[in-house]
C-alpha positions in Angstrom: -33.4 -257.7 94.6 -34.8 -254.8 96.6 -34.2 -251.5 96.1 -32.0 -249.3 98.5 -35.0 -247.5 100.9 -35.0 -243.5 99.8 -33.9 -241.8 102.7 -37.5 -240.4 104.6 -38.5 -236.7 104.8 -37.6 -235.1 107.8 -41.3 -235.3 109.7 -43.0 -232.1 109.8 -46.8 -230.8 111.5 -48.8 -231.0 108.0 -51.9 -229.0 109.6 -49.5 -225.6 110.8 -47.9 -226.1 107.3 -51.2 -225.5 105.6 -52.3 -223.1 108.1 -49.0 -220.6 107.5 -49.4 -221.2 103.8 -53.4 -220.1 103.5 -51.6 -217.2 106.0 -49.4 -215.9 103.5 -51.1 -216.4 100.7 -54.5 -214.0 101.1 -54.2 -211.4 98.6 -54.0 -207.7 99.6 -55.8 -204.1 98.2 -54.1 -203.0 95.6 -51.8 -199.8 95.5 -51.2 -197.6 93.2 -49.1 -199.1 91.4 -51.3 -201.7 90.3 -49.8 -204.2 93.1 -50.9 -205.2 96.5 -50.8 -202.8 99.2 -47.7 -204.6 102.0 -49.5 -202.6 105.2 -48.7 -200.2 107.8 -45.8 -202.9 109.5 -43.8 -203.1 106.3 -43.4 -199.7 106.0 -42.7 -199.1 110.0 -40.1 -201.9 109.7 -38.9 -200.5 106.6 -37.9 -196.9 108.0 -35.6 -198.1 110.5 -33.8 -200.1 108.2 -33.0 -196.8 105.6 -31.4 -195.4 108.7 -29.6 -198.3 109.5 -28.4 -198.9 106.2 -27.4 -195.0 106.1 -25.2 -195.4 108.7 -23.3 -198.5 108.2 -22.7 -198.2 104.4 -22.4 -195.9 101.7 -24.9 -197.3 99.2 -24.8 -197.2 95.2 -28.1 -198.6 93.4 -28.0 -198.7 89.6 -30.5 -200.7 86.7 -34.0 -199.5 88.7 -35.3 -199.1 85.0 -35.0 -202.9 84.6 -38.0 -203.3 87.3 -41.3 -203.6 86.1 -43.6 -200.8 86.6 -46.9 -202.9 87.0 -47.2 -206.4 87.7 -45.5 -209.4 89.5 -42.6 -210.6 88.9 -39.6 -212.5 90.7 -36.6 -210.8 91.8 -33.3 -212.8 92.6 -30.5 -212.2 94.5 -27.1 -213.7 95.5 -26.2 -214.5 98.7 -23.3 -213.8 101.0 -24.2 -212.3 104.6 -27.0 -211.8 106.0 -27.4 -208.9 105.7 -28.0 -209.8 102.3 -32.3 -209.6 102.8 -32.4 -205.9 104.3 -29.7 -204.4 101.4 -32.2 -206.4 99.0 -35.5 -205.5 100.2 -34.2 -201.9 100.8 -33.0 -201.9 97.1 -36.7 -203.1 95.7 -38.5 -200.5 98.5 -36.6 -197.2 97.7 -37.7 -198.1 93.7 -41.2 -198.2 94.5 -41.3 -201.8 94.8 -42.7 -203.7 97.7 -41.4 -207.2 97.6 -42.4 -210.2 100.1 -39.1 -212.1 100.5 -38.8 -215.7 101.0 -37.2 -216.2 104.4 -36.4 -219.5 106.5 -39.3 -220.3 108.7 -37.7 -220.4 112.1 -36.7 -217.1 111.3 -40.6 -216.0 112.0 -39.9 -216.8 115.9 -37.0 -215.1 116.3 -37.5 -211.7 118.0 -39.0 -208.6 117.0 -37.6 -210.1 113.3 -40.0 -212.7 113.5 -43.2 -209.8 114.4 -42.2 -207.9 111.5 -41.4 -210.7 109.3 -44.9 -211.9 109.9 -46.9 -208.5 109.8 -45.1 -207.8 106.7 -46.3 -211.1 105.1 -42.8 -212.3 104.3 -43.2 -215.8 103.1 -42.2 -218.8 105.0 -39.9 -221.2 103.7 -40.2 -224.8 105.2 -36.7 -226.6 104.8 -35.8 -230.2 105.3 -39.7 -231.4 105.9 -41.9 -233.7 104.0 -43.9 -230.4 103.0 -40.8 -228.3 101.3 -42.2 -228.1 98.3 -45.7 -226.5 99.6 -43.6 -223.3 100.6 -43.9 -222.4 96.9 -47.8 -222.4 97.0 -47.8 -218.9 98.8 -45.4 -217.7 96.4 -47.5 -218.7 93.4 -50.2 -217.1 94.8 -48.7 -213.5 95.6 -47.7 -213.8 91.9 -50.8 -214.7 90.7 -51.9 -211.6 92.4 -49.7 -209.2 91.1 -46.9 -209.2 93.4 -43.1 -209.5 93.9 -41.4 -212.1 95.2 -38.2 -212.0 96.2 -36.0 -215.1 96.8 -32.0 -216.4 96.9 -32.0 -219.0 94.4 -29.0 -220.7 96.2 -31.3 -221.2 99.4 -28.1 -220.4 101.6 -25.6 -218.2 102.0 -22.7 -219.3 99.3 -20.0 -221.4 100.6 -17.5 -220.4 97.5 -14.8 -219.4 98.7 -14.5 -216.4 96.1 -18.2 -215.3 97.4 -19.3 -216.4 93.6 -22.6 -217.6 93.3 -23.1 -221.4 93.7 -25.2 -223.6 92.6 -29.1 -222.6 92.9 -31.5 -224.5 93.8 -34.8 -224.9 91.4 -37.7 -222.9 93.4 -36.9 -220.1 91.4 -36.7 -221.9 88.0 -39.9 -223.5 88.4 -42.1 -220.7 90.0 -40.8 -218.8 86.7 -41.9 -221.4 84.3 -45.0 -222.2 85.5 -46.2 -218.4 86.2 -44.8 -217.0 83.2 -43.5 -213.5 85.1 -40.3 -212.1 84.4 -37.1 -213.0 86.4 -35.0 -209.8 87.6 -31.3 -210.7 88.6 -31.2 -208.0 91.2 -27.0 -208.3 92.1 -25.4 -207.1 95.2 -21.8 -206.5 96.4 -19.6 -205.2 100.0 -22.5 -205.8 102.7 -20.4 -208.8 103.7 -18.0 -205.7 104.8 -20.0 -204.9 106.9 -21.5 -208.1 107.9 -19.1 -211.1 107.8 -20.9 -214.5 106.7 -21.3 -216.7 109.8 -19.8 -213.2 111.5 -19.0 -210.7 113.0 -20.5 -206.6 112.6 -17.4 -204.9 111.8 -16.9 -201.3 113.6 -16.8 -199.1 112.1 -18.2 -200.5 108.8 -15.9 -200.8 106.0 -17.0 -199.0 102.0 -20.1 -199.2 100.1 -23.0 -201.9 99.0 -23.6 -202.5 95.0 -26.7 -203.4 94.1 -28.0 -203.5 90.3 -30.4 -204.9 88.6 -30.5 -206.6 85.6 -32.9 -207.0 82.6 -35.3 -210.0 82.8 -33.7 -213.6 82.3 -34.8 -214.4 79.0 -37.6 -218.0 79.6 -39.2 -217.4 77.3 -38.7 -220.8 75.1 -38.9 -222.8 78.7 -42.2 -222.0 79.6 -44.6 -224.2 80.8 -42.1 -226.9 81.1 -42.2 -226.2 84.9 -42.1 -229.9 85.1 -39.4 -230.6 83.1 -35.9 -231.1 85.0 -34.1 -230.3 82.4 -36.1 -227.2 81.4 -36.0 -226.6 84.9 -32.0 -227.0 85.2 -31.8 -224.8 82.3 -34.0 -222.2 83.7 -32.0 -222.4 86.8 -28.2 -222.1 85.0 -29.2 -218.8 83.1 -30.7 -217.4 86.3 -27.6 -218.0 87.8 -25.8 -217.1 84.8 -27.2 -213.3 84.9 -26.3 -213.0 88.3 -22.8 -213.9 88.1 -22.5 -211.6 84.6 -23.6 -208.6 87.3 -21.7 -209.1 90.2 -18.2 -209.4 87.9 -18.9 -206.3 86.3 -18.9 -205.2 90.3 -15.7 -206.9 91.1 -13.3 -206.0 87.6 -10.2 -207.9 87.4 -12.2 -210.9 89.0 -13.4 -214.0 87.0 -15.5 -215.7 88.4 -14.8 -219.7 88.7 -15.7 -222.2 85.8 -17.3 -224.4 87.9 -20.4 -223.5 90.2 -19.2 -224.4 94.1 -21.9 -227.3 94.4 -22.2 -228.5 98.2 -22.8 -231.6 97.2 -19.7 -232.3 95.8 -17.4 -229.8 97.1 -18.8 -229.4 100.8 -20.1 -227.1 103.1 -17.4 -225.0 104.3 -18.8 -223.4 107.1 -21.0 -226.7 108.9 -19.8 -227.5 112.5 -17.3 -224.3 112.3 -19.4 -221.3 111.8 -19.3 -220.9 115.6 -15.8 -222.2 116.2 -13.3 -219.6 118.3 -11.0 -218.6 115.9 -12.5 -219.5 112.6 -13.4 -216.4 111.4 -16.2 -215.7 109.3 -14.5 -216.3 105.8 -12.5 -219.0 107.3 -13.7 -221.7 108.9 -10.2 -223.7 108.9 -8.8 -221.0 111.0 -6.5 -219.7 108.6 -5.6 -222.7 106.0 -6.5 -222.5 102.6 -9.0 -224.8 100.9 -8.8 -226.9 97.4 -11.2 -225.5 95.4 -11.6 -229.1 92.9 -12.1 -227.4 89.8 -10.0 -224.3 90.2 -6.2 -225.7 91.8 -5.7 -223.1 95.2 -8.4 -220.8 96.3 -7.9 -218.7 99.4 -10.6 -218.3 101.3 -10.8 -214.9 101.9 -12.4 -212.8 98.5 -10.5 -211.3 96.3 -10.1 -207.4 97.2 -13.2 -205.7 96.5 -13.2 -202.6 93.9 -11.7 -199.6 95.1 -13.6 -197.2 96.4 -14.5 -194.0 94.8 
């Protein structure tokens, strides 16, 4: 009997795959902080953003002692808007740290985002094509090199309706195994205040962004195994782990759900509707409430955020 046929890779231009990879991947002159110098765009991009940020939100960024002073390393992040990349990257910048984020490759065409994604040697992720897993070869490299990478380990923004975490993928996981440097859950709450998922801005925008950082995700007895999947799983659930531990001590009251929201199983609450008139950005059914499976009746708003100060 013959085997069911795996379903094939979505087909992809090999030759500009390798091409952006050896792009991103050339090492830079080191600072002096012992890392590689980002260039004159980063920083140009970078000061424009501070003011944005100063304007739409009151900001509050604790745990910079968890971030090594020399080195690389990987920071992680949840995701819920996306706005998500600037509070992030503006987080690791005011600390002294300058982080190359992985970002969705179309996102390099998009306008003036795309020229200062690309000048400031952000690092293309390739999704859905029969190369996917090359996108991690620039990564290794800044590593290897001495830089920070910064990356989402749930690839997308989440579709829990709570705004918890859900389940990551492995890039993260296996970058960390197989490169040995320290994973920093860098958490972050209230820019989806300001920024709806799927959304609208909201004028004028509404309380503060959270971001703290963690201490490093302890690996230490998984490395190596970076092709192990179930070191690799492992290493994933205690990435994820730390960053759900930070973001409830953000949102007190809150527990967060027992069960990671897996798309697989549970969905993807936003496809087809993100767009839809009258959806909303937190509510794609235009106002009905979901069945979360593992959790009973979940509306799909999030729970009231902490009051402000």
């Amino acid at each position: 009997m013959s085997s069911k046929p795996s379903k094939p890779s979505k087909p992809s231009n090999e030759p500009e795959i390798r091409r952006a990879i050896a792009q991103f991947s050339r090492p830079f002159r080191k600072n002096r902080w012992g890392r590689p110098a980002m260039g004159v765009v980063y920083f140009l991009a970078a000061w424009p953003v501070r003011w944005l940020l100063i304007l739409l939100m009151r900001r509050e960024y604790q745990g910079a002692e968890n971030l090594p002073k020399r080195g690389g390393f990987i920071a992680v992040s949840n995701h819920v808007t996306e706005l998500d990349s600037v509070t992030f990257g503006h987080f690791l910048l005011a600390n002294h740290v300058s982080v190359r984020i992985m970002v969705k490759e179309t996102m390099m065409h998009w306008p003036v985002v795309g020229f200062c994604a690309k000048h400031s040697r952000m690092i293309p992720v390739f999704r859905e094509s029969a190369q996917a897993k090359d996108s991690l070869i620039a990564a290794r490299a800044a590593l290897q090199v001495g830089e920070v990478v910064g990356m989402f380990p749930e690839g997308t923004l989440t579709r829990d309706p709570g705004l918890w975490p859900m389940k990551p993928r492995t890039g993260a996981a296996r970058l960390a195994l197989e490169t040995r440097v320290p994973v920093i859950p860098v958490a972050q709450w209230g820019a989806h205040r300001t920024l709806e998922p799927y959304g609208k801005w909201r004028f004028p925008p509404r309380g503060r962004v959270r971001v703290i950082a963690g201490p490093p995700v302890d690996l230490a007895d998984l490395y190596g195994r970076f092709d192990d999947h179930e070191a690799i799983t492992e290493a994933a659930g205690r990435i994820s782990q730390a960053l759900t531990g930070l973001i409830a001590q953000m949102r007190p009251g809150e527990t967060p759900p027992e069960k990671l929201w897996d798309m697989k199983r549970d969905g993807d609450r936003y496809h087809r509707d993100r767009h839809r008139k009258g959806a909303g950005c937190g509510n794609p059914n235009g106002g009905k409430e979901e069945q979360r499976p593992d959790a009973g009746q979940a509306p799909h708003e999030p729970a009231k955020p902490p009051a402000e100060e």
